[in-house]
C-alpha positions in Angstrom: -6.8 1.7 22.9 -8.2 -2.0 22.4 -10.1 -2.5 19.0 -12.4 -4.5 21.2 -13.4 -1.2 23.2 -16.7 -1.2 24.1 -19.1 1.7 21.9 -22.5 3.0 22.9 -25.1 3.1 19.6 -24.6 7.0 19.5 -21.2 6.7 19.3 -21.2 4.0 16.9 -24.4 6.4 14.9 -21.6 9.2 14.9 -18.6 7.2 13.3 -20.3 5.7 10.7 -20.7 9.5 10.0 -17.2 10.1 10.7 -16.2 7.4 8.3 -18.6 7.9 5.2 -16.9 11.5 5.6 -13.2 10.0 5.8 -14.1 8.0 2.5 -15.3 10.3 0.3 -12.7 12.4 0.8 -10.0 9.6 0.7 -12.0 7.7 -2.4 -13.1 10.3 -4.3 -15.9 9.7 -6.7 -17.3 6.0 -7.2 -17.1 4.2 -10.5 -19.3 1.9 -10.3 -19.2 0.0 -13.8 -15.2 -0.3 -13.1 -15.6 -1.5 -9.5 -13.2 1.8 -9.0 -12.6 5.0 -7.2 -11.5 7.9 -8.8 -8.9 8.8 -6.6 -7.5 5.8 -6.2 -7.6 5.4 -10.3 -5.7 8.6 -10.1 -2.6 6.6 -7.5 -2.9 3.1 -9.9 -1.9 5.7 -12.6 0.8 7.2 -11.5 2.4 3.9 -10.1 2.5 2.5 -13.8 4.0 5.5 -15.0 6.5 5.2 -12.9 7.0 1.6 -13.1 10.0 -0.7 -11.2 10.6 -3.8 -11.8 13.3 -6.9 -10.6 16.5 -7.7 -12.0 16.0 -11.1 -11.1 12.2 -12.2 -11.9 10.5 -15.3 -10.5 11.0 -18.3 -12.1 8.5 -21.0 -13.3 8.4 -22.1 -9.6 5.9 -18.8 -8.9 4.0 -20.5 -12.1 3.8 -24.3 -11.4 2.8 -23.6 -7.1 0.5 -20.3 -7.5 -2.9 -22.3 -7.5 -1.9 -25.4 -5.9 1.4 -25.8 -4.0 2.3 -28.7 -6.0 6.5 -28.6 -4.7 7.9 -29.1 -1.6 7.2 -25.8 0.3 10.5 -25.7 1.9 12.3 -26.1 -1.3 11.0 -22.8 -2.4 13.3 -19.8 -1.8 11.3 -16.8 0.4 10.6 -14.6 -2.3 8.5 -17.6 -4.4 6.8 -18.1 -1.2 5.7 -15.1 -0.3 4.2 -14.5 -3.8 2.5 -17.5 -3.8 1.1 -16.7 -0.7 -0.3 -13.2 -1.9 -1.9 -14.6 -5.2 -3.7 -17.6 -2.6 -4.4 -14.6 -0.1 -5.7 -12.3 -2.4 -7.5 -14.6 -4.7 -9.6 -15.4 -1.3 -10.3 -11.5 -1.2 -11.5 -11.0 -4.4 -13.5 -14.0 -4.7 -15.3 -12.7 -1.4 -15.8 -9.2 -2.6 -16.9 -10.6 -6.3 -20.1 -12.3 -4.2 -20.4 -9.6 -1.7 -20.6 -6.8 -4.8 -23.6 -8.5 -6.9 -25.5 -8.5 -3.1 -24.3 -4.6 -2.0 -26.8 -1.6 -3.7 -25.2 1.2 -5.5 -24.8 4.0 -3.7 -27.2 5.9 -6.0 -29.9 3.4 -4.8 -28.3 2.9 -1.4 -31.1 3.6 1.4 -29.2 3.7 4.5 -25.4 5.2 4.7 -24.1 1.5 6.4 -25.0 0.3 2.2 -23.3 3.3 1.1 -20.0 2.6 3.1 -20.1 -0.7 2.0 -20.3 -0.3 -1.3 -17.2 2.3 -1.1 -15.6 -0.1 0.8 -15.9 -3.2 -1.5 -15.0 -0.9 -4.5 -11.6 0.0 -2.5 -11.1 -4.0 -2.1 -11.0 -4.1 -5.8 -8.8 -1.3 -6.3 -6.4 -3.5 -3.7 -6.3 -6.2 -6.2 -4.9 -3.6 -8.7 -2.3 -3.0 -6.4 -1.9 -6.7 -5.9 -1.3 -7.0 -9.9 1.3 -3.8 -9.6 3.5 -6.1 -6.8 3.6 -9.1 -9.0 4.5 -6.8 -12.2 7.4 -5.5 -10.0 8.5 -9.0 -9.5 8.2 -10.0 -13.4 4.8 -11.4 -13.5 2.9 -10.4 -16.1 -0.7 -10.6 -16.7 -1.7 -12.3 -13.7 -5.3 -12.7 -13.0 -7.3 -13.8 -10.4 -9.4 -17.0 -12.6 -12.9 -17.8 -12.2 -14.9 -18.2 -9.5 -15.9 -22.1 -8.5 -19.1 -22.0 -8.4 -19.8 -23.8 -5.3 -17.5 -20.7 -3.3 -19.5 -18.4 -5.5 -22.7 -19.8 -3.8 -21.2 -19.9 -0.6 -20.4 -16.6 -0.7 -23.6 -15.4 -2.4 -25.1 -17.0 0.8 -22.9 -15.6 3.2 -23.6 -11.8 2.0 -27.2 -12.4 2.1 -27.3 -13.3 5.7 -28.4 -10.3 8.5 -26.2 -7.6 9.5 -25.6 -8.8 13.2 -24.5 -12.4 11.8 -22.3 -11.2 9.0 -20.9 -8.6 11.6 -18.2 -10.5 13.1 -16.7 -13.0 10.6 -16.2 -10.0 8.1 -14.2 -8.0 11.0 -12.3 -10.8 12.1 -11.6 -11.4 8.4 -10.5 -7.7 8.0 -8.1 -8.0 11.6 -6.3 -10.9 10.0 -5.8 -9.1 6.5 -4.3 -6.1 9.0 -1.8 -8.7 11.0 -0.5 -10.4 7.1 0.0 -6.5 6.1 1.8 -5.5 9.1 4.1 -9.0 9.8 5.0 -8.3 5.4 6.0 -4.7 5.8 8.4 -6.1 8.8 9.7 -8.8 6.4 10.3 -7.2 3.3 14.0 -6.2 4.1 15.0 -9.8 4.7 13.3 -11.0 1.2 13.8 -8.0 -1.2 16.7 -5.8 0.5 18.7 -6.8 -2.0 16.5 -5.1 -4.3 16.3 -1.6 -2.6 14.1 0.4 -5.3 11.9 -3.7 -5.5 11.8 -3.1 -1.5 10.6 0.7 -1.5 7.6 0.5 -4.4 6.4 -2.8 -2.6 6.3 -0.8 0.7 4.6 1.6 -0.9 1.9 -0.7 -2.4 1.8 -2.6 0.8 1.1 0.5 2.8 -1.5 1.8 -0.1 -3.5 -1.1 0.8 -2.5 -1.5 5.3 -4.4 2.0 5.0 -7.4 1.3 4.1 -7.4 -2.2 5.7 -6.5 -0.4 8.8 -9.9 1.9 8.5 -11.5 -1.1 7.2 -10.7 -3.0 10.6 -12.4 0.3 12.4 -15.1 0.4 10.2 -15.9 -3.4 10.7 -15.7 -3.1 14.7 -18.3 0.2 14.1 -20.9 -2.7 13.3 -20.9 -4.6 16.1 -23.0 -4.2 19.5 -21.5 -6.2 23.0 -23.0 -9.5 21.5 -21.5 -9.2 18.0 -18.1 -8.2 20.0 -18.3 -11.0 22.3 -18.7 -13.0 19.4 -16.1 -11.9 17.6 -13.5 -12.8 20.2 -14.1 -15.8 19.8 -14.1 -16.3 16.1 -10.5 -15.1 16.1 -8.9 -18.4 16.9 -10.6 -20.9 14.9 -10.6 -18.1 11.5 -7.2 -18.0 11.8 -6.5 -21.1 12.0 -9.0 -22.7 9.1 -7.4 -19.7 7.1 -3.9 -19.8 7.4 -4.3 -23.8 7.9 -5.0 -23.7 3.8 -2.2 -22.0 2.8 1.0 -23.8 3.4 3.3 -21.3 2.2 2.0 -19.7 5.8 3.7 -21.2 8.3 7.3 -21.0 6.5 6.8 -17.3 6.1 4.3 -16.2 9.2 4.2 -17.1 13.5 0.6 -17.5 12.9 0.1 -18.4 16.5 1.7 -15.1 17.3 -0.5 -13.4 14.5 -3.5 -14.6 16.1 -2.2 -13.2 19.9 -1.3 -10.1 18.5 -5.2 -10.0 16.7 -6.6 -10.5 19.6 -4.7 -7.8 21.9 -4.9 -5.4 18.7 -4.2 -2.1 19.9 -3.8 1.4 17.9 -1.1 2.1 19.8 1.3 0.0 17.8 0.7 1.5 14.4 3.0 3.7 13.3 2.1 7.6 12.9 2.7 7.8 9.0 -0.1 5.2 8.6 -2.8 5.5 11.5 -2.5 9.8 10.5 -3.8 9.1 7.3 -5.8 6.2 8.0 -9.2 6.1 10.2 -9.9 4.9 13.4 -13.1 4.6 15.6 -13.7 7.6 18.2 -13.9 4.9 21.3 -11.1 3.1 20.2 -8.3 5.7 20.3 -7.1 8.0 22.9 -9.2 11.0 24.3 -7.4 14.2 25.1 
């Protein structure tokens, strides 16, 4: 069923239930000093011990276009172009979920469980940008880091996180729908970049869909927040997010359809995930089948 299913406020009461149950027993325990989870500590761990890496690393081209696309885009082979386009994408994350963190209560001093699912869910963002690391290891690069935060974006952000619920609502699940359609159109694309590379291939799958989990729940989650205004309203944030977004990136349009993306965003249906991700992942009551 549609994403954009309509939800009375009892069933939207019981999911936020639902989901604060789903992520305790998914997280485990918060860590709040680390920005961490203690189950998915427990998953970073046992991917470094394990560790694969490329027989062919990325070249200075990653190094000279990973802030600032400063060569011809099309004179990049796919590989550099898709990891300059993760480092841009997820640098956009984390400087989001840096602002939104310093404005979200612990959960030990959370009134209200929407603070406490927030705060679990921003602390899962960061364990994403471990995971993000642990791709660009696999591809050779080392120590990368995600730099400092400008601090006109760091107010902006500040600002953004202090603004009511009901306004925050639907930018932050659009924002969440177009992280889903990147994970989903990069799990369809890694064969044709990294085939070559089966064991490269299979641990970036496996990071990929470490993170399409939760971002799938996350999009659920997101939706949970919204009344008929907020929805209303988000359906008509999707086109111009998506295109201000993917506009400043320019590695997007050589890798991605964006305008395909956006269409499939906006029809977003839980009927196209596949079974190994959507059974361990989480879903709204209203938006999925009923027996």
């Amino acid at each position: 069923m549609s994403i954009f299913s309509p939800a009375t406020a009892r069933e939207r009461e019981e999911n936020f239930e639902s989901y604060w149950r789903y992520q305790q027993r998914r997280d485990g325990e918060i860590l709040e000093d680390a920005k961490d989870l203690s189950e998915k500590r427990k998953s970073l761990v046992r991917f470094q011990a394990n560790p694969v890496r490329t027989r062919r690393p990325v070249g200075d081209a990653f190094h000279r276009n990973y802030l600032t696309m400063r060569d011809a885009p099309r004179s990049l082979d796919r590989r550099t172009l898709l990891l300059t386009f993760l480092y841009k994408f997820a640098r956009h994350e984390w400087i989001g979920i840096s602002a939104a963190w310093d404005e979200t209560p612990t959960v030990a001093r959370a009134a209200y469980l929407i603070d406490k699912i927030s705060r679990y869910h921003l602390a899962e963002e960061f364990c994403h940008m471990r995971l993000f690391q642990e791709m660009f290891r696999t591809f050779g690069l080392e120590g990368v880091e995600w730099g400092p935060l400008p601090k006109r974006t760091r107010q902006l952000y500040g600002a953004f996180a202090r603004l009511p619920g009901p306004v925050v609502a639907p930018p932050a699940f659009v924002s969440e729908l177009m992280g889903l359609t990147v994970y989903l159109q990069l799990d369809t694309m890694l064969d044709g970049i990294v085939g070559d590379e089966p064991e490269v291939r299979d641990r970036i799958r496996e990071l990929l869909r470490a993170i399409m989990t939760d971002e799938l729940s996350h999009v659920g989650e997101r939706r949970n927040f919204m009344g008929p205004i907020g929805l209303r309203a988000a359906r008509l944030m999707v086109r111009p997010m998506f295109r201000a977004f993917f506009g400043g990136i320019p590695e997007a349009r050589l890798l991605f359809d964006t305008r395909q993306m956006r269409k499939d965003a906006e029809a977003f249906d839980y009927s196209t995930i596949g079974p190994d991700v959507l059974s361990v992942s989480w879903a709204p009551s209203y938006c999925t089948p009923r027996p």
